[in-house]
C-alpha positions as CSV (number, residue, x, y, z in Angstrom):
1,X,-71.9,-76.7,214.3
2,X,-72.8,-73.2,213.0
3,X,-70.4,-70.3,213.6
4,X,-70.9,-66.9,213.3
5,X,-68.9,-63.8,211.7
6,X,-68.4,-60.4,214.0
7,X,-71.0,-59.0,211.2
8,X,-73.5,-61.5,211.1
9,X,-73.5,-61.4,215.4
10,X,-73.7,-57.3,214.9
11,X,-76.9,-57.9,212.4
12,X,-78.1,-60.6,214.8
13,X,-77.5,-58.3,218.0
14,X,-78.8,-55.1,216.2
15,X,-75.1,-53.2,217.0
16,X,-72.3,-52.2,215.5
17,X,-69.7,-54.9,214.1
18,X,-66.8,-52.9,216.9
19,X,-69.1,-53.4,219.4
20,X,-69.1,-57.8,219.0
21,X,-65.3,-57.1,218.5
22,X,-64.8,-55.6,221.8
23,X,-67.9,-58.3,223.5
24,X,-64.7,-60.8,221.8
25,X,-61.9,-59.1,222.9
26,X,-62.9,-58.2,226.6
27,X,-63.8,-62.6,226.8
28,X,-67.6,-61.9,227.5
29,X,-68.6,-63.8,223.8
30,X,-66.5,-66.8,223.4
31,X,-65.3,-67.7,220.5
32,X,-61.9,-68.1,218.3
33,X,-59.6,-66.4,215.8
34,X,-59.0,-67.7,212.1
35,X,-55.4,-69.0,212.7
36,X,-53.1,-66.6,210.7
37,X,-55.7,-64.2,210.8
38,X,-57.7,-61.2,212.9
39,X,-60.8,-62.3,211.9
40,X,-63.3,-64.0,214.7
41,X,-65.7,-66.7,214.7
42,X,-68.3,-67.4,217.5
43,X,-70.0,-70.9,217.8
44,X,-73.8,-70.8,217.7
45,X,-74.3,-72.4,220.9
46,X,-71.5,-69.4,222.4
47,X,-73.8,-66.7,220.9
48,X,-77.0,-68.2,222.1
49,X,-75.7,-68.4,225.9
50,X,-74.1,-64.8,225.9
51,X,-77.9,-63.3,224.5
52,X,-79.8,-65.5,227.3
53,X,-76.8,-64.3,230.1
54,X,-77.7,-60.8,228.8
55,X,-81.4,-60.8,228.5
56,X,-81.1,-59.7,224.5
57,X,-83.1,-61.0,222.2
58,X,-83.2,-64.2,220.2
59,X,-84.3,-62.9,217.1
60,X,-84.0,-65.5,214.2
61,X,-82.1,-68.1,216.3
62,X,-85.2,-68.7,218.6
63,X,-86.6,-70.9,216.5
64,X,-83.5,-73.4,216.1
65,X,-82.6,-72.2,219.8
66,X,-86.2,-73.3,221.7
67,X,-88.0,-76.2,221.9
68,X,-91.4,-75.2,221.3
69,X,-94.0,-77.1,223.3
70,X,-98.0,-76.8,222.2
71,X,-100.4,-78.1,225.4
72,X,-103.5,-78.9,224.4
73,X,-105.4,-80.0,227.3
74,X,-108.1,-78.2,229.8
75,X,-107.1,-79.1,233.0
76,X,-105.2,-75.9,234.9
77,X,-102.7,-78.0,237.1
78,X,-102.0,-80.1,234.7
79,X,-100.6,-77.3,232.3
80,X,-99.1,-75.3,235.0
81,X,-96.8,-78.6,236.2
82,X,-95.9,-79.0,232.6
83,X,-94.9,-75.4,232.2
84,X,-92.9,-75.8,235.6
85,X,-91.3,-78.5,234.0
86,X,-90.5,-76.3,230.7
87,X,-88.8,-73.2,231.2
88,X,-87.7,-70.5,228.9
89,X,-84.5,-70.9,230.6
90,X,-84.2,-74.5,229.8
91,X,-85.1,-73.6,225.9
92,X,-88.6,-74.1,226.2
93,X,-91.3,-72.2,225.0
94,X,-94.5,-73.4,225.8
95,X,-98.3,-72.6,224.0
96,X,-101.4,-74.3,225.2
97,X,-104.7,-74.9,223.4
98,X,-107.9,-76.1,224.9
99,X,-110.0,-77.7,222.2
100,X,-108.9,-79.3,218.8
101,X,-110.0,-75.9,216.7
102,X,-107.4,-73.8,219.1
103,X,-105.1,-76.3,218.8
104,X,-105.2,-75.9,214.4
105,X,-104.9,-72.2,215.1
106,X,-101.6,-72.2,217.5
107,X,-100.1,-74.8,215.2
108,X,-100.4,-72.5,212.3
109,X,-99.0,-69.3,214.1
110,X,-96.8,-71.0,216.8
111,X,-95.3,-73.6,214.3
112,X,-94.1,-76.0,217.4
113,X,-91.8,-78.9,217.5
114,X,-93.9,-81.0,219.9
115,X,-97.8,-81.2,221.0
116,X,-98.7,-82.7,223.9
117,X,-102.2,-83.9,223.3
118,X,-104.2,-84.5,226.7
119,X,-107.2,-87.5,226.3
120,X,-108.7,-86.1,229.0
121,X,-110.1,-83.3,226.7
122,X,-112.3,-86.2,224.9
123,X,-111.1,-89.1,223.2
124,X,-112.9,-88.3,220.0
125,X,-111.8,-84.8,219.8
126,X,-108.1,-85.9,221.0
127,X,-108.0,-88.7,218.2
128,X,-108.9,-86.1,216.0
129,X,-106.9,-83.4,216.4
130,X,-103.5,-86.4,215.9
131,X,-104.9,-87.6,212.6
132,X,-105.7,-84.1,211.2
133,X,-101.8,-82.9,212.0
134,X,-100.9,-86.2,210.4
135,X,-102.5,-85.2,207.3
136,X,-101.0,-82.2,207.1
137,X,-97.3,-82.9,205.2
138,X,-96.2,-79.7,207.5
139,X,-96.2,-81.2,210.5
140,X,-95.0,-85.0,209.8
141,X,-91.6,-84.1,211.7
142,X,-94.2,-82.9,214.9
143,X,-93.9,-85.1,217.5
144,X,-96.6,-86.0,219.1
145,X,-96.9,-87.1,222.4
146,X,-100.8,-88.2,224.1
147,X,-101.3,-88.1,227.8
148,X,-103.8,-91.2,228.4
149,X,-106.2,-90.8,231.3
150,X,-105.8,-93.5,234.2
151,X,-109.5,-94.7,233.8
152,X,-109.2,-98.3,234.1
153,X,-111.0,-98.8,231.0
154,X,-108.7,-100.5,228.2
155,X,-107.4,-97.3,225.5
156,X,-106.9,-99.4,222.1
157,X,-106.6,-97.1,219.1
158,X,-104.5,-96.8,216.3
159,X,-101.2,-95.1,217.9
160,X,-99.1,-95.1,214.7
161,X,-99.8,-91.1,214.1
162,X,-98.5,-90.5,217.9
163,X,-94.9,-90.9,219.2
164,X,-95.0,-91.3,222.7
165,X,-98.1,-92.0,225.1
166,X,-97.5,-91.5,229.1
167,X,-100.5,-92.9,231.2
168,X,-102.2,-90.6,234.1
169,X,-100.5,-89.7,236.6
170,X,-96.9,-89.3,235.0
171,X,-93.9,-87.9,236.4
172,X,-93.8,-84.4,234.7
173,X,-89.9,-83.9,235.0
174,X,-89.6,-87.8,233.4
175,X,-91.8,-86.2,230.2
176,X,-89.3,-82.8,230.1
177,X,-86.3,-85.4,229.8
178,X,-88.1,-87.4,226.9
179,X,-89.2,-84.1,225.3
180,X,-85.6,-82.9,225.8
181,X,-84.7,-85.9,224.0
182,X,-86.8,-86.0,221.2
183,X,-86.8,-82.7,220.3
184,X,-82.7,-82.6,220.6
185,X,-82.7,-85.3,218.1
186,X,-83.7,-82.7,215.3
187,X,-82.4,-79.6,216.4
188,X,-79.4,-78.4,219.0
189,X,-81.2,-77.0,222.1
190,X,-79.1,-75.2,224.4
C-alpha cells in the first residue's frame, strides 16, 4: 500500500502543503498521524477517492488508478454496451479502435492494460493485430481478451497469445467483472 506525505498530496493536488493539512484536519482526506509525531500520511486508495469525490484531477495516479480498456471492434452497439459496462466512475477508461492499424496507433499513445479484440472485424486482421502486440516485449503484460462471433462455424486457431475468449452474444457486465479481475491482479483499481 502506498502512502502519501501532506507535500507530495499538495504537489499531487497542485495546492499549498496547509491546504492538505486543513483537507486532514477538517476529516474530508482520510488518513493517519505518525504515532509520536504531527506529521500525516494518506493511503493511496484515501487520496484517490477524495480527488474522484471532488472532481480534481488524477494527474500521475491515473495511470495506476484506471483500468484502461482499448475496443477494437466496428460494431456501434457493441462498443457502447461495453462502455456502459466501463465507467470512469468504476476506474475505467475506455479507447476504441476500428481496424488493426488504429488499433497500433491507440496502443502506442493510450498505453492500455487490456484490448478487447472483436473477430467480427475479420479474422485475419483480428489474428493479426494479437500476434503483432505479442511481438512487441511492451505489451507482453497486455491482456488480451477476443470476442468470437457466434457463426456456427468451428474458430480453431492458435489462442496462446490471447487470455480470455467470450463467444457472441456475451453478458457485458460478466466481461467487466473478469476485466475487473484481471486487470486488479497487476494493479490496485479503486
Amino acid at each position: 500500500m502506498k502512502v502519501f506525505t501532506t507535500g507530495q498530496v499538495a504537489k499531487i493536488c497542485k495546492v499549498a502543503p496547509r491546504t492538505v493539512s486543513k483537507w486532514f484536519d477538517s476529516g474530508r482526506l482520510k488518513g493517519y498521524r505518525i504515532p509520536g509525531s504531527q506529521d500525516r500520511r494518506i493511503p493511496r486508495e484515501y487520496l484517490i477517492k477524495f480527488l474522484k469525490e471532488h472532481g480534481m484531477p488524477l494527474g500521475d495516479l491515473e495511470d495506476e488508478a484506471m483500468a484502461k480498456v482499448l475496443i477494437v471492434a466496428q460494431d456501434q452497439v457493441l462498443i457502447e454496451n461495453l462502455k456502459r459496462e466501463l465507467p470512469p466512475e468504476r476506474a475505467f477508461k475506455v479507447a476504441t479502435a476500428a481496424s488493426g492499424f488504429e488499433a497500433g496507433i491507440q496502443s502506442e499513445s493510450f498505453h492500455p492494460d487490456c484490448i478487447i479484440v472483436d473477430f467480427s472485424i475479420g479474422r485475419v486482421e483480428a489474428l493479426q493485430i494479437c500476434q503483432n502486440l505479442r511481438r512487441n516485449p511492451e505489451y507482453a503484460d497486455t491482456i488480451l481478451i477476443a470476442l468470437l462471433p457466434d457463426d456456427g462455424g468451428s474458430t480453431s486457431f492458435d489462442r496462446s497469445s490471447i487470455n480470455e475468449t467470450f463467444k457472441k452474444p456475451f453478458d457485458a457486465s460478466l466481461l467487466a467483472e473478469r476485466m475487473r479481475t484481471l486487470i486488479g491482479a497487476k494493479k490496485e483499481l479503486v
